[in-house]
N, C-alpha and C positions, 0 to 999 in steps of 0.2 A: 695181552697187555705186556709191553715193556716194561724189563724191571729196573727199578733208578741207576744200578751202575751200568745198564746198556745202552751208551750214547747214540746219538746219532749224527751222521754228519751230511752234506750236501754238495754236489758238484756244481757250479756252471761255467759256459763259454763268456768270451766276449763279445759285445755285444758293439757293432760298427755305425748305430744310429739313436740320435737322446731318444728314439719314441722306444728302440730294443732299451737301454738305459734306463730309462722310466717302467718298461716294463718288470724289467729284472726285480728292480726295488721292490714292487709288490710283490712278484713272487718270494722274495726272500723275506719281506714283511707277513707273506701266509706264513713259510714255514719256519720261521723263529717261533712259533708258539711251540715246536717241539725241544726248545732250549738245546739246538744243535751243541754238538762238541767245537767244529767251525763249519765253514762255508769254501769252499778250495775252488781256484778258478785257471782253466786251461791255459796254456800258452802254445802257441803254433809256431812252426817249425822253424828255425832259424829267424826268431824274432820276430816273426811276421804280425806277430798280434801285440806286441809289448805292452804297446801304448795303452790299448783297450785292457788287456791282464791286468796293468798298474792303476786306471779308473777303477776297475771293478774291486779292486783288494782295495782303495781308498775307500770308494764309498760303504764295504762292509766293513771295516773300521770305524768308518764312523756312525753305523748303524750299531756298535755297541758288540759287534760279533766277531771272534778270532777268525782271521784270514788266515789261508792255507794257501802262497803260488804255488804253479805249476813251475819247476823250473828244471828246463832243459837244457841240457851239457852239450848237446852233438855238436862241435865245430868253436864253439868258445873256449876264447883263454880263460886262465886261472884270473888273470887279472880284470876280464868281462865281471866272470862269476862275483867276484871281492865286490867289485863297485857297484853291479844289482843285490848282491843281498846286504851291502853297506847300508844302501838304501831304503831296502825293509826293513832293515834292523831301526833305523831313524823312522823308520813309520810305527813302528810297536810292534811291527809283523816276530812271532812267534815259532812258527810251523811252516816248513816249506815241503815239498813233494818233491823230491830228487829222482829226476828221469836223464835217461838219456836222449831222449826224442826222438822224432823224426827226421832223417836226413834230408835237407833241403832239396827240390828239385832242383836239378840241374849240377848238382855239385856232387862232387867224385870222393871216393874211400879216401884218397890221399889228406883230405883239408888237412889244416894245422886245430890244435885244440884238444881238450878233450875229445875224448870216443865214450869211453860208458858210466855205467850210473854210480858203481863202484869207488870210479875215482872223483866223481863229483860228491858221493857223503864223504869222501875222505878229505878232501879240500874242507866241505864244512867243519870234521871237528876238528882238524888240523887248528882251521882258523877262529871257531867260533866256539870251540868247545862244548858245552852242553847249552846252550843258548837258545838254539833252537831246535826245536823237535822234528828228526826227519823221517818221514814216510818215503818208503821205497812201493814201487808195481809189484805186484807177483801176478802168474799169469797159471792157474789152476789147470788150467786146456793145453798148458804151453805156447809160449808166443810165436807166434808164424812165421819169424824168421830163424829161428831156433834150430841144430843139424838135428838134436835128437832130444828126448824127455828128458835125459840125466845129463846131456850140456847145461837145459833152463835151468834147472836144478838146479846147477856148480853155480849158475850164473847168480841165483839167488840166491844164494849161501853168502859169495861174495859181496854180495850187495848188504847183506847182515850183518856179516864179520866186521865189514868195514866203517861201522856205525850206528846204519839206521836202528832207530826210536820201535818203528812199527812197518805195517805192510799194510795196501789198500789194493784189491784184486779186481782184474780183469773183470767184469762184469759174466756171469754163468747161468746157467739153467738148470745144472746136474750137480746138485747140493754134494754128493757123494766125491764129486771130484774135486771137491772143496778143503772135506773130510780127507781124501786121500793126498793130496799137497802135503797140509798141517801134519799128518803124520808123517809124510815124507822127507820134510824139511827138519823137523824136531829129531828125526832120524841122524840129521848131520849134525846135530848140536846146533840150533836155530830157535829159539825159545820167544822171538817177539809177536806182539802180539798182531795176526792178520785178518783184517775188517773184507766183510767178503763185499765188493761192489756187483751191486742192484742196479740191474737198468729198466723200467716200466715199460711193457707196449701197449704201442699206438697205433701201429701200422705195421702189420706185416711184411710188408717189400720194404722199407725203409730198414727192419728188425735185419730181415736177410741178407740188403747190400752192405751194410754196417758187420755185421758178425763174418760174412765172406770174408773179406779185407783184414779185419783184426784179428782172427782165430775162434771167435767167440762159437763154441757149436748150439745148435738149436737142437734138442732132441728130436729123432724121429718122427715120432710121433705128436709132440707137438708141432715141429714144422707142416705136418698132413692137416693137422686138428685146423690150423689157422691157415691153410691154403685152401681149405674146403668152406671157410665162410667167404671168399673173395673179397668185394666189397662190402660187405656187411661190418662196418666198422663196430657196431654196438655189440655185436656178438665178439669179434677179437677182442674190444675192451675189455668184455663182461670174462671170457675166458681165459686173456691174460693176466686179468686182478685176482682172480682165484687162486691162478698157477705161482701167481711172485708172492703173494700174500701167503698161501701154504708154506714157498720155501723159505721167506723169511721166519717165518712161526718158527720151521724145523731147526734154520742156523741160530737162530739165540739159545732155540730149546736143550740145542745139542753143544751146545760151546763156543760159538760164535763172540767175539770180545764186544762186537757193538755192526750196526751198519752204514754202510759209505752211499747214495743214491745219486746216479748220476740223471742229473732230471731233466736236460735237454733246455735247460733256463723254463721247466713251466709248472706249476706246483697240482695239480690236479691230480695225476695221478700215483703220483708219490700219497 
């Protein structure tokens, strides 16, 4: 059982059709009975998703729930950034997720704009003050484009120093390495609080191409565990909801501030 000061919150995408739209709604209408902290919604790379990001943050406003964007710096002015979060601001929006994104395909180190995530929480409190609450990534495995462990490190330090509220983390499987960040970071004089992100499986090849790409490692042993049910979809569910359900028990148990779920837009196994 969660205890009342351990929120919880909820990721989704956007969603490119009203039947995806419609479907979101419900999902988000399941899991508000867990009086989420908010609802936080992706943004794709170089704008490419805007439009859809700023439906989904409308319509969760006006389901009565704090909105969390995703908002990414790579390649944008300071004066882009002023006039998208002008604009949450005029919508109620509270919390924004300060990333630096993904570099757009086709476009080169050089762009003009920001580059990292650092200097986009500093634009915020430069201009916004304490107004809105900013979540920075932290990346417990380290992030994949990263030279070394104690570059990600500086990187995240920097990213604290320079403002953010709190930290919402790569999504993991090795609770321990979770553990070893938090201490690592509170090591540099880093003291906010970091939500560990939980991601559910569903499918093993989907779990695998997904974690390749982003860093995210699969233990050993469970990568064998769920390669040895193949298709057996009911067996992966049944043995995946054991494995996230134990390690969430352990992160709250063990000091965890609350959990982040990225749910893939679908409420079931969350």
């Amino acid at each position: 059982m969660i205890a009342p000061q351990k929120k919880l919150s909820f990721e989704f995408f956007p969603t490119r059709t009203p039947e995806g739209r419609a479907k979101q709604i419900i999902t988000r209408k399941q899991l508000s009975q867990y009086n989420p902290e908010f609802f936080s919604c992706t943004s794709g790379a170089g704008g490419s998703t805007k439009e859809g990001t700023m439906q989904a943050i409308t319509d969760i406003l006006n389901e009565g729930i704090a909105a969390a964007p995703h908002l990414p710096c790579i390649g944008e002015t300071p004066e882009e950034i002023k006039e998208l979060l002008n604009t949450y601001k005029d919508m109620g929006v509270r919390h924004i997720v300060a990333l630096r994104g993904d570099i757009p395909s086709g476009v080169g180190v050089g762009m003009s704009g920001l580059r990292y995530a650092n200097e986009l929480v500093e634009l915020i409190k430069n201009e916004y003050g304490d107004y809105f609450h900013i979540e920075v990534a932290a990346y417990p495995e380290y992030h994949p484009q990263s030279r070394s462990a104690e570059d990600d490190l500086n990187n995240f330090v920097r990213k604290a120093k320079a403002g953010a509220d709190s930290a919402i983390t790569q999504y993991f499987y090795n609770p321990d390495a979770y553990f070893r960040f938090v201490d690592d970071v509170q090591g540099r004089g880093v003291d906010i609080p970091i939500i560990p992100g939980i991601m559910p499986i569903a499918s093993f090849s989907k779990l695998a191409r997904f974690s390749d790409t982003c860093g995210a490692e699969i233990p050993r042993w469970l990568r064998l565990k769920l390669q040895s049910y193949a298709d057996d979809t009911a067996s992966i569910k049944a043995l995946a909801l054991d494995v996230v359900t134990e390690m969430c028990e352990r992160l709250l148990r063990e000091g965890a501030p609350s959990l982040h779920f990225y749910t893939l837009n679908q409420a079931g196994l969350v």
